[in-house]
C-alpha positions as CSV (number, residue, x, y, z in Angstrom):
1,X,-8.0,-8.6,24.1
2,X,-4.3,-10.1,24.4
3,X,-4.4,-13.6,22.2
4,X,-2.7,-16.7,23.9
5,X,-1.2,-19.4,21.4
6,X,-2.9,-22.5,22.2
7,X,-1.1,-25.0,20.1
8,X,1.8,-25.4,17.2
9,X,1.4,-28.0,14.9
10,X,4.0,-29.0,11.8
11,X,2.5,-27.3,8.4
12,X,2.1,-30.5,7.4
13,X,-0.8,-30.8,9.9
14,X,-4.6,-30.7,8.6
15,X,-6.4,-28.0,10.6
16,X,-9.8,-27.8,8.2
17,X,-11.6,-29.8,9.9
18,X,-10.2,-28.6,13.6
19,X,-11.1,-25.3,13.0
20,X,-14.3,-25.8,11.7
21,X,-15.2,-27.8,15.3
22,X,-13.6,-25.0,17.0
23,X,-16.1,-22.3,15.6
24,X,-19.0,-24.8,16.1
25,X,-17.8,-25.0,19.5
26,X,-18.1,-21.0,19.8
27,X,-13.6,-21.0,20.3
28,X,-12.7,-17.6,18.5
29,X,-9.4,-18.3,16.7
30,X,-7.2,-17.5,14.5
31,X,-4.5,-19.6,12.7
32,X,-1.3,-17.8,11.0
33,X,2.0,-19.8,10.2
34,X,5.0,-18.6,11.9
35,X,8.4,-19.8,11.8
36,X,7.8,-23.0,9.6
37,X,5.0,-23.7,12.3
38,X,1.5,-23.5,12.2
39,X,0.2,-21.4,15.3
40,X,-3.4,-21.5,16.9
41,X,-4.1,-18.4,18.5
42,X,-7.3,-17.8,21.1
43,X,-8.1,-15.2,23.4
44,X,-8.4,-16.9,26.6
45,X,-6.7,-20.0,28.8
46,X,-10.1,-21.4,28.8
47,X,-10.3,-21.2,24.9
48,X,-7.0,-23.0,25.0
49,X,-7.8,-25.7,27.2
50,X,-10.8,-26.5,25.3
51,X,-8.5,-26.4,22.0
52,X,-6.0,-28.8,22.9
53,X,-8.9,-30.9,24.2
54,X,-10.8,-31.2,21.1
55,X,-7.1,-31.6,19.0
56,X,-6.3,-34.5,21.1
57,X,-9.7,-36.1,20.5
58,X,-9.7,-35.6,16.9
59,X,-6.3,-37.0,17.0
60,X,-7.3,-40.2,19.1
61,X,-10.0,-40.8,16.4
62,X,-13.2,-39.5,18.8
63,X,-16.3,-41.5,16.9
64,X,-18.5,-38.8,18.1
65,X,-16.5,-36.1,16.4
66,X,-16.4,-38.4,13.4
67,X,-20.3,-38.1,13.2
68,X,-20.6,-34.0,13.6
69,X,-21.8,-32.4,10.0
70,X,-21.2,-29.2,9.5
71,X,-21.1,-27.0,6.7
72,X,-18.0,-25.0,5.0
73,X,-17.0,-22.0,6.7
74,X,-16.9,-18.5,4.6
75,X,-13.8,-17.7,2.8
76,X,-11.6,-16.0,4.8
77,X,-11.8,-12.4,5.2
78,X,-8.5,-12.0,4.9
79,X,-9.8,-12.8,0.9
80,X,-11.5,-9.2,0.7
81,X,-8.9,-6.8,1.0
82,X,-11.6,-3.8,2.3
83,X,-12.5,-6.3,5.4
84,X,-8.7,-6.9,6.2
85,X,-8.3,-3.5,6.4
86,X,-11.4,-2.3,8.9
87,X,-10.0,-5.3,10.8
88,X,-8.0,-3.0,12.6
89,X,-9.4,0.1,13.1
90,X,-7.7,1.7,15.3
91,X,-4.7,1.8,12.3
92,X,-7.1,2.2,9.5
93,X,-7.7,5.4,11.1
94,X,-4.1,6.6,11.5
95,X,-3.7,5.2,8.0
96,X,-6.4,7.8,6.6
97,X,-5.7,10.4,8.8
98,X,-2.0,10.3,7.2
99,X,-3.0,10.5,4.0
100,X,-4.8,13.5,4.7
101,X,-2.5,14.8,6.3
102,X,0.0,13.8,3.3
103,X,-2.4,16.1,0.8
104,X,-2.7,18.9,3.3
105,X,1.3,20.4,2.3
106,X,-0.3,19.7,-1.3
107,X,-3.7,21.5,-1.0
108,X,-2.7,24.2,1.6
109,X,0.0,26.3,-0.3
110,X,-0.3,29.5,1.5
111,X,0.2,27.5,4.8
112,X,-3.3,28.8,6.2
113,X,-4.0,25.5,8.3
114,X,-1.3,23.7,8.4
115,X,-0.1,25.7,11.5
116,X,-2.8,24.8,13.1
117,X,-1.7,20.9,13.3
118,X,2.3,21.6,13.7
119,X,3.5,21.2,17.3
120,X,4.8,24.6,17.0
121,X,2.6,28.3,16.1
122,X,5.5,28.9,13.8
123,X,5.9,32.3,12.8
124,X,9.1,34.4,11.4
125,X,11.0,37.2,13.0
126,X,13.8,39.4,11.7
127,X,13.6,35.9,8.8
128,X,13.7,33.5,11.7
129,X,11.4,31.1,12.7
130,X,10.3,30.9,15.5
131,X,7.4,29.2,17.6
132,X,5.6,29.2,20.8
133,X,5.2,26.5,22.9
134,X,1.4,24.6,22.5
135,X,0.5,25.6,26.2
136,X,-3.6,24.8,26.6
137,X,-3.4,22.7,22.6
138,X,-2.8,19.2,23.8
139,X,-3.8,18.0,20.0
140,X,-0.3,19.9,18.7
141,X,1.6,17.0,20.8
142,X,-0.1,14.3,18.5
143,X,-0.8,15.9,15.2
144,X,2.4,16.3,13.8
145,X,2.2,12.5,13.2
146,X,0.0,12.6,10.4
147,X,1.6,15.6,8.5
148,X,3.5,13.7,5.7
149,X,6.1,16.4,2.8
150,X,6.5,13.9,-0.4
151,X,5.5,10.6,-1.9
152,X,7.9,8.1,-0.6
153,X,7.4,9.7,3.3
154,X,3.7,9.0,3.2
155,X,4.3,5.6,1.1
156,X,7.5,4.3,3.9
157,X,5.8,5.5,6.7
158,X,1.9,3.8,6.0
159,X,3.5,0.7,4.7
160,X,5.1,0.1,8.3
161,X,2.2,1.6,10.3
162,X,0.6,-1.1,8.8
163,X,2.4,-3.8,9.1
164,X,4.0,-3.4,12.3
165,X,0.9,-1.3,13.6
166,X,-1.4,-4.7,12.5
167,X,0.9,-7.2,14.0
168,X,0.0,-4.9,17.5
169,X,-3.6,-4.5,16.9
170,X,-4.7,-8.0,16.0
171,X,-2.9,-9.5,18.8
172,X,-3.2,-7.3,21.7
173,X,-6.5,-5.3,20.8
174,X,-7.5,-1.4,20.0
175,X,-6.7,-0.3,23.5
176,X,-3.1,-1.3,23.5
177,X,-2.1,0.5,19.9
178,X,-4.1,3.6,20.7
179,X,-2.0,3.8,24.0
180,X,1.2,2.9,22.4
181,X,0.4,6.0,19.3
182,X,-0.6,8.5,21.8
183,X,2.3,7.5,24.4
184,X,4.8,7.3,21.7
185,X,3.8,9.9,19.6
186,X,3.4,12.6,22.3
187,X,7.2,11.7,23.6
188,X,8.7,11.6,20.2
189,X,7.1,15.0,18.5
190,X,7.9,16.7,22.1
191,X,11.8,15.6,22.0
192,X,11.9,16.6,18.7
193,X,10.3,19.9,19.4
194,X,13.1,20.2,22.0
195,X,16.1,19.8,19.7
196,X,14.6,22.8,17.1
197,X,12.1,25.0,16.5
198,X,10.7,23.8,12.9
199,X,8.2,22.4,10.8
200,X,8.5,19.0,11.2
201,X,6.2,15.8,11.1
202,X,5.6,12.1,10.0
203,X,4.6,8.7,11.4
204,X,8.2,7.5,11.7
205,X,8.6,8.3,15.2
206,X,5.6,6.3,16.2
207,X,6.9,3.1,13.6
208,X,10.3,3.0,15.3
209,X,8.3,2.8,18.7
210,X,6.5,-0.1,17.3
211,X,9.4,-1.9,16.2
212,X,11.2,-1.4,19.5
213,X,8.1,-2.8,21.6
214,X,7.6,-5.6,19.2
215,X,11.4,-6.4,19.6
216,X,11.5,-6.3,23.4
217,X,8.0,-8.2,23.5
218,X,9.6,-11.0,21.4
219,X,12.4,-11.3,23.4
220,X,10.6,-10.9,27.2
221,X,7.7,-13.1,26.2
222,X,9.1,-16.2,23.3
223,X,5.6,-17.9,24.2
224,X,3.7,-15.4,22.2
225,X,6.0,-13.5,19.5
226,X,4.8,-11.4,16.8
227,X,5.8,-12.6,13.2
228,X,8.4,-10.0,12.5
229,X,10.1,-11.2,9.6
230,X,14.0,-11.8,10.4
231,X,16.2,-9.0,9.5
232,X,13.6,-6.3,9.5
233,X,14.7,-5.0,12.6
234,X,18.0,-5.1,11.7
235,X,17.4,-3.1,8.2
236,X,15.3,-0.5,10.1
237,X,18.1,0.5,12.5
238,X,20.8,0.7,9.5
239,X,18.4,3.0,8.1
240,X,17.9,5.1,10.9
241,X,22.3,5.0,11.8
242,X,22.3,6.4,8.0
243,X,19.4,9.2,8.4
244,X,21.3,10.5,11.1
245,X,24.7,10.4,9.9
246,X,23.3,12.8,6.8
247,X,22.6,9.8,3.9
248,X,19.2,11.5,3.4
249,X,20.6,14.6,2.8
250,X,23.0,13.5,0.5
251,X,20.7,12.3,-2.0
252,X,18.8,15.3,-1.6
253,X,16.1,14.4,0.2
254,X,16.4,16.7,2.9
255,X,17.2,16.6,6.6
256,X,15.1,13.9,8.6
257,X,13.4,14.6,12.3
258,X,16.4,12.1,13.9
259,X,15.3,13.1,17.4
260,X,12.2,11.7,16.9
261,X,13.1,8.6,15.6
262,X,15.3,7.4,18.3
263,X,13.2,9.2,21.0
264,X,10.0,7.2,19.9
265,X,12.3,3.6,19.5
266,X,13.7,4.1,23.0
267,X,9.8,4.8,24.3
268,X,8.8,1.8,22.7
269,X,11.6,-0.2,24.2
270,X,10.3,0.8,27.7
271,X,6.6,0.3,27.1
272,X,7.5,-3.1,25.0
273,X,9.3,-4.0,28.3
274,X,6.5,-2.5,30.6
275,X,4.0,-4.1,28.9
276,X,5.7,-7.8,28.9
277,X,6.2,-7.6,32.6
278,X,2.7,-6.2,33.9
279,X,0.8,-8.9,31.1
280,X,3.0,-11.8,32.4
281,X,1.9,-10.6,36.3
282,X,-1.9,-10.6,35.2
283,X,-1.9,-14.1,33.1
């Protein structure tokens, strides 16, 4: 379900007692504060017409809404870190699939299944690697993605699944970041599969996709922005400029699957702007 702001209010604005009507009223919701703002989000034009009513009759002093008892909602679950996290599935799944795949280089040290999940059957001849192409294993264009080679790969790349990944999920629903992981981490893995035949793999691809639909989103639809911090979009793409001018190498921590970090931001550019278009056609 795509969520529709209904209403931004200063901080200094009161919302208990709004958003306890609103649940007694059955109005799913959710309130987050973005840009010095606070932001009531719903998941219908309905939900936000009935919103904005009830705010403007609790701000005209309504003596019938000054007589409704009702008790105190439940802490938030945003208070128990294990319900946050099976809030969105969809990337609690990636997340532990990743870290599976992050112990598989670990566990598997004569490389018995780990072929198995590269894009590539990678095999050596005359001491060169070599590969055949996955004709009739559809699963080799998406598994790559989860295979992780050190600490701080598997730690970068799950921190920004989940955050960027999140922002996706709780707004626009399970369908659209499944779609967006599949979409963009098909292209990615199969553009870098293109540019060499190696063992590669990694979520980045798929997190620089993100970035570059939330970026285009933000800027096609200002109505309904994700709250990407400022600057993080500009820190990511100095980073990638210095992966692929050989800064990872330099420090020694070996060459960096370039191909499929600016193959998956450019896919994510297009969907971001494919996706702003067709939604702004269907509201």
């Amino acid at each position: 379900m795509t969520e529709i702001v209904s209403l931004r209010l200063p901080l200094s604005t009161d919302l208990e007692k709004f958003s306890l009507l609103l649940w007694q009223s059955s109005v799913p919701h959710r309130i987050a504060e973005e840009r010095g703002m606070q932001v009531v989000w719903v998941g219908s034009e309905h939900h936000a017409a009935q919103a904005k009513a009830l705010f403007e009759r609790i701000q005209a002093g309504d003596p019938e809404l000054a007589s409704v008892t009702f008790e105190r909602a439940p802490s938030p679950v945003r208070d128990q870190w294990y319900r946050r996290f099976f809030s969105v599935p969809v990337v609690a799944t990636m997340l532990v699939l990743s870290l599976l795949g992050a112990l598989l280089p670990v566990l598997d040290r004569n490389y018995q299944y780990l072929p198995y999940l590269s894009f590539y059957q990678l095999y050596i001849v005359d001491g060169g690697l070599r590969g055949d192409w996955p004709v009739g294993q559809l699963w080799r264009l998406i598994t790559p993605a989860f295979l992780h080679f050190g600490l701080m790969h598997i730690v970068f790349n799950s921190l920004w699944l989940w955050e960027l990944g999140g922002m996706i999920e709780r707004r626009q629903g399970r369908i659209r970041i499944l779609g967006l992981f599949v979409l963009v981490a098909a292209g990615s893995n199969i553009a870098q599969a293109i540019s060499s035949v190696s063992l590669f793999g990694g979520m980045s691809g798929v997190i620089y996709g993100l970035l570059g639909y939330i970026v285009i989103w933000n800027r096609c639809r200002p109505a309904q922005t994700f709250p990407l911090a400022n600057g993080v979009a500009v820190v990511m793409i100095v980073w990638l400029l210095l992966c692929i001018a050989g800064f990872t190498e330099l420090l020694g921590v070996g060459a960096v699957a370039n191909t499929a970090h600016v193959s998956g931001l450019l896919l994510g550019i297009v969907l971001g702007l494919a996706a702003a278009l067709l939604d702004r056609k269907v509201v």
